[in-house]
C-alpha positions in Angstrom: 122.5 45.6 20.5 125.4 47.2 22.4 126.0 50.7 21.5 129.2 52.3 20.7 130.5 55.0 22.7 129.2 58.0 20.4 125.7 56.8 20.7 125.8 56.3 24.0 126.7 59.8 24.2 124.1 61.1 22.3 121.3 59.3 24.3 123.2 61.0 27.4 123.0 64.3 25.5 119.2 64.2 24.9 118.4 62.9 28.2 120.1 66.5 29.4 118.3 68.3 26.8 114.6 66.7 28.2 116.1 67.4 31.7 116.8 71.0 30.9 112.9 71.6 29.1 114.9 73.6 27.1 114.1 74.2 23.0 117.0 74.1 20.7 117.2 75.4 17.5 115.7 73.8 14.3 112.8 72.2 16.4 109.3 72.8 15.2 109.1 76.5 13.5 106.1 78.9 14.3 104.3 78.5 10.6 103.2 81.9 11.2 106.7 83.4 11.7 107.9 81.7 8.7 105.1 82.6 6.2 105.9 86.7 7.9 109.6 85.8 6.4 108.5 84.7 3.4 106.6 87.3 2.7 108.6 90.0 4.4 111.8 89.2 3.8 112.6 90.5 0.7 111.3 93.8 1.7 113.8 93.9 4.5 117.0 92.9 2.0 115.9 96.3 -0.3 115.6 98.1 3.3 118.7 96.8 3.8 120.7 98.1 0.4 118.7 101.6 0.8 119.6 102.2 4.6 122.2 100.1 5.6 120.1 98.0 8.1 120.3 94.6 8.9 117.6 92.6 6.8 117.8 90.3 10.1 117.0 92.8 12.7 114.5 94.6 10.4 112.7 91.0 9.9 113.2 90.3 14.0 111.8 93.1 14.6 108.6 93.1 12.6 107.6 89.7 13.7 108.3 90.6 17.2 106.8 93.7 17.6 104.0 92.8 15.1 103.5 89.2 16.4 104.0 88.0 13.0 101.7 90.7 11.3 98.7 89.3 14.0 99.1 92.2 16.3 95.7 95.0 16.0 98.1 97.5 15.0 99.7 95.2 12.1 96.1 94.4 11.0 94.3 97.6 11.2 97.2 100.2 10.6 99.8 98.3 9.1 102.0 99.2 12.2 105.0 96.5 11.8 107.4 98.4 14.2 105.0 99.1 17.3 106.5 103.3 16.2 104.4 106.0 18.2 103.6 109.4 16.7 106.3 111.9 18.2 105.8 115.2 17.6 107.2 115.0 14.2 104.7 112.7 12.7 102.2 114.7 10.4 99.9 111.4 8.9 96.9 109.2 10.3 97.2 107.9 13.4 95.4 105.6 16.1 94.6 105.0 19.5 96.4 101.7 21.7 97.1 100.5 24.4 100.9 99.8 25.4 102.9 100.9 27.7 100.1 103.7 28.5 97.0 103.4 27.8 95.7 105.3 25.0 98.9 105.8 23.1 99.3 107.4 20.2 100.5 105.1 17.2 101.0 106.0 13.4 98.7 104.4 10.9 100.6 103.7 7.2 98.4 103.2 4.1 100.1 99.6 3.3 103.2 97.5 5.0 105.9 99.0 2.3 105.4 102.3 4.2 105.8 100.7 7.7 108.8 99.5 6.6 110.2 102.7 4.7 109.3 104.5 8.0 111.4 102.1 10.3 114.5 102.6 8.4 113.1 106.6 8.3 112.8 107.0 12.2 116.2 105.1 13.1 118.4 107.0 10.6 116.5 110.2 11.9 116.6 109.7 15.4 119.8 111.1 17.1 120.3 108.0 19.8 120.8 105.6 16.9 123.3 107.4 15.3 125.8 104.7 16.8 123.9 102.1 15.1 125.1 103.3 12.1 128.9 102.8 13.0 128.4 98.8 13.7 129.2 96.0 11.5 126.4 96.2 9.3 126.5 91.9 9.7 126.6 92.1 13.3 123.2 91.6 13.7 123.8 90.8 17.8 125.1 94.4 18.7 122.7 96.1 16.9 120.2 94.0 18.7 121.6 95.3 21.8 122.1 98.6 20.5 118.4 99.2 19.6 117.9 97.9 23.6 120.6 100.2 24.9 119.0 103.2 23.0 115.8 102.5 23.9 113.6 101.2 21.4 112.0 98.9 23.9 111.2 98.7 27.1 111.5 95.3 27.4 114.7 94.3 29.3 115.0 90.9 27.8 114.3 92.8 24.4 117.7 92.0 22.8 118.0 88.7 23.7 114.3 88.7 22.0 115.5 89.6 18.6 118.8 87.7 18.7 117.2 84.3 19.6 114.1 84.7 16.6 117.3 85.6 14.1 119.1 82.9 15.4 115.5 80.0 15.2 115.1 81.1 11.8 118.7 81.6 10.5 117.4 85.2 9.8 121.1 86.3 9.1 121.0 84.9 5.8 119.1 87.2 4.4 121.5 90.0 5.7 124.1 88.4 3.5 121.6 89.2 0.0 121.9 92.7 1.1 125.3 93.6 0.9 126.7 95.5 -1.8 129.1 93.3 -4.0 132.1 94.2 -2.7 131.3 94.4 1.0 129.6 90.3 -0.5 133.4 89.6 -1.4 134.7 91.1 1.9 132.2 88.6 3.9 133.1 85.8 1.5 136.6 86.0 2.2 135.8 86.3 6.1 133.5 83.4 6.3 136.3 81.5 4.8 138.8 82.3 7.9 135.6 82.3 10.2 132.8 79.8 8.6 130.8 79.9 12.1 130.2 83.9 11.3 127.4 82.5 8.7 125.3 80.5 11.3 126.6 80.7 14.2 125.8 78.5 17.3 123.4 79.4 19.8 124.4 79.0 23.6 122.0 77.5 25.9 122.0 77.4 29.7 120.9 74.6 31.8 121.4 75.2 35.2 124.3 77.7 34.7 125.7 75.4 32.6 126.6 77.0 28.9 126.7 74.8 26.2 125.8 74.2 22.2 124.3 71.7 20.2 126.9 70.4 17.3 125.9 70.7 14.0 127.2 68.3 10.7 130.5 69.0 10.2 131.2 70.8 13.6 134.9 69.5 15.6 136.3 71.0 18.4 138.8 73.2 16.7 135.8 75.3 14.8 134.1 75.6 18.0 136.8 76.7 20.4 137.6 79.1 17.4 134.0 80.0 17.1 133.6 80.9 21.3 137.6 81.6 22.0 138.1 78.4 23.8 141.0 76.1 24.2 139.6 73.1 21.8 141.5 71.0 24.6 139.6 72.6 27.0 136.6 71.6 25.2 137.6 68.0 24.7 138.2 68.4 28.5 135.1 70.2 29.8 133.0 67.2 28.5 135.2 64.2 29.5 135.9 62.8 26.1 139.6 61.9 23.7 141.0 64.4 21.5 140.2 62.0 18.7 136.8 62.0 19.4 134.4 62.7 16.0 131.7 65.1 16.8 128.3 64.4 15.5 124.9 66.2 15.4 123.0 66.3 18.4 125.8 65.9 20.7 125.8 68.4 23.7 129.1 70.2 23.7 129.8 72.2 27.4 131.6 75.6 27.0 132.6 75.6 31.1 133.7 72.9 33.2 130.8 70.9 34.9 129.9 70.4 38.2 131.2 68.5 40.9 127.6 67.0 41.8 124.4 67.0 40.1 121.8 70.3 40.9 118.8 69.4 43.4 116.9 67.8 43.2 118.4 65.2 41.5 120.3 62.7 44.5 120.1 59.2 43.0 120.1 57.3 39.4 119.2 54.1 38.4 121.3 52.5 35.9 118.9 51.8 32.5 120.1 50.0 29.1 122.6 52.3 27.0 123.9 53.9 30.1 127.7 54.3 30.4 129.5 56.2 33.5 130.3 59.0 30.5 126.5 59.7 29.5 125.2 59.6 33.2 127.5 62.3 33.5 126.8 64.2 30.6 123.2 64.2 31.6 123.6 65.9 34.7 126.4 67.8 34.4 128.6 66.3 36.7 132.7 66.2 36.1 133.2 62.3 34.9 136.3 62.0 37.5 133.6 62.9 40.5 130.8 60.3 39.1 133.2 57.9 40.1 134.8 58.9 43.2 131.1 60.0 45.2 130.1 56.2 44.3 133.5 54.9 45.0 133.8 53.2 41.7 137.5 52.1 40.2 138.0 53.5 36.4 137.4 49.9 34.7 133.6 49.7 36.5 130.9 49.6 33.8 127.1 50.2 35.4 124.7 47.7 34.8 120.6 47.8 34.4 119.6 48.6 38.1 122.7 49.7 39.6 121.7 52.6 41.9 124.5 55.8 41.6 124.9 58.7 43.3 124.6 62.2 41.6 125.4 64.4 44.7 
């Protein structure tokens, strides 16, 4: 059966995506992680009302630095946050192993109080005063901001906490913990901006950005969404302006390349293939598919046809 031009597209699109050996989001979920968020998560929406913390960070944070409440210091001292003693710390406290050895961690009686004490130590502590000052909903500067002021040491440690709130839609739960007029203030903004409520996440395949669409997605809401030129869009991936977006397609947010990367030289032509998803695959601008293999615009690739990528 021939396929029409979308699903050809799509085919292209997951043949990049297996290229690439990169995850995207609403694959297979860590059961682990989500009973932690069952569990946890309304916990972190009354932290959130209290203390004016982000129910998603607070979550992201507890499964990350308690591996999902599997960590020794999770199971043994009801640790969630990975917080040391300090000199201000006057209860239990237990030997571990982390960036030193033989660090000196607090021990809490049950999670609740891990949890009160997390929202405790960053109101307290003078370097996340600035926290306080962000959009309570932007859950991706205070990810950076916990990085910047030092919670971690982990350099990748924001991009940590942004991609688990982004896997598990963790933001939701940030909306439950607004007050109920700053819940009619976010209302009226997710109608201007809908992408604010799940927003997509950007992938990178070879220096190439791009998202996966989503039901519903067009090319308006996603330049609107990342501050691109929805024309730019439409031409960044070589396709009409009428073109109806679909789930699982793979939308570029830069202009590909001119040739494929190494060490990818040659293709062989296989049933579905069209000039458009060969190029998709690999990146490669449509316009210099054709011209390296010095093919006129009306040439349609057949089962064994050998093509250059670079």
């Amino acid at each position: 059966m021939r396929k029409t031009p979308s699903s050809i597209f799509r085919t292209g699109a997951l043949l990049f995506v297996l290229l690439c050996t990169l995850p995207l989001p609403g694959q297979r979920r860590n059961a682990r992680y989500t009973d932690y968020i069952r569990t946890y998560a309304p916990l972190a929406v009354e932290q959130m009302k209290q203390h004016k913390i982000p129910a998603s960070i607070t979550l992201a944070q507890g499964l990350l630095e308690s591996g999902a409440g599997m960590s020794t210091l999770a199971r043994k001292s009801n640790n969630h946050f990975g917080i040391k003693c300090h000199g201000d710390w006057r209860g239990k406290t237990v030997r571990h192993t982390d960036d030193a050895p033989n660090e000196c961690f607090r021990v809490y009686g049950k999670v609740e109080d891990s949890y009160d004490d997390h929202s405790a130590f960053l109101k307290r502590g003078a370097r996340y005063a600035f926290l306080f000052e962000l959009k309570i909903t932007d859950y991706k500067a205070w990810a950076r901001g916990l990085k910047k002021a030092g919670y971690a040491t982990d350099p990748s440690y924001a991009n940590r906490l942004i991609t688990i709130i982004e896997d598990y839609e963790l933001y939701k739960y940030d909306a439950q913990g607004l007050s109920k007029r700053a819940a009619r203030q976010r209302e009226k903004e997710l109608r201007k901006k809908p992408w604010l409520a799940a927003p997509h996440e950007v992938l990178l395949a070879g220096g190439l950005a791009y998202v996966v669409a989503r039901e519903g997605d067009t090319f308006e809401l996603l330049g609107k969404e990342f501050e691109i030129s929805w024309k730019r869009l439409v031409r960044y991936n070589d396709l009409h302006r009428d073109y109806t977006l679909e789930a699982g397609d793979i939308i570029y947010l830069k202009e590909k390349r001119k040739k494929a990367l190494k060490p990818h030289k040659v293709y062989v032509v296989k049933d579905g293939d069209s000039m458009h998803s060969i190029s998709q695959t690999y990146g490669i601008r449509l316009k210099n598919l054709y011209k390296m293999n010095r093919k006129a615009a009306d040439y349609v690739p057949e089962i064994g046809d050998r093509l250059r990528l670079r």
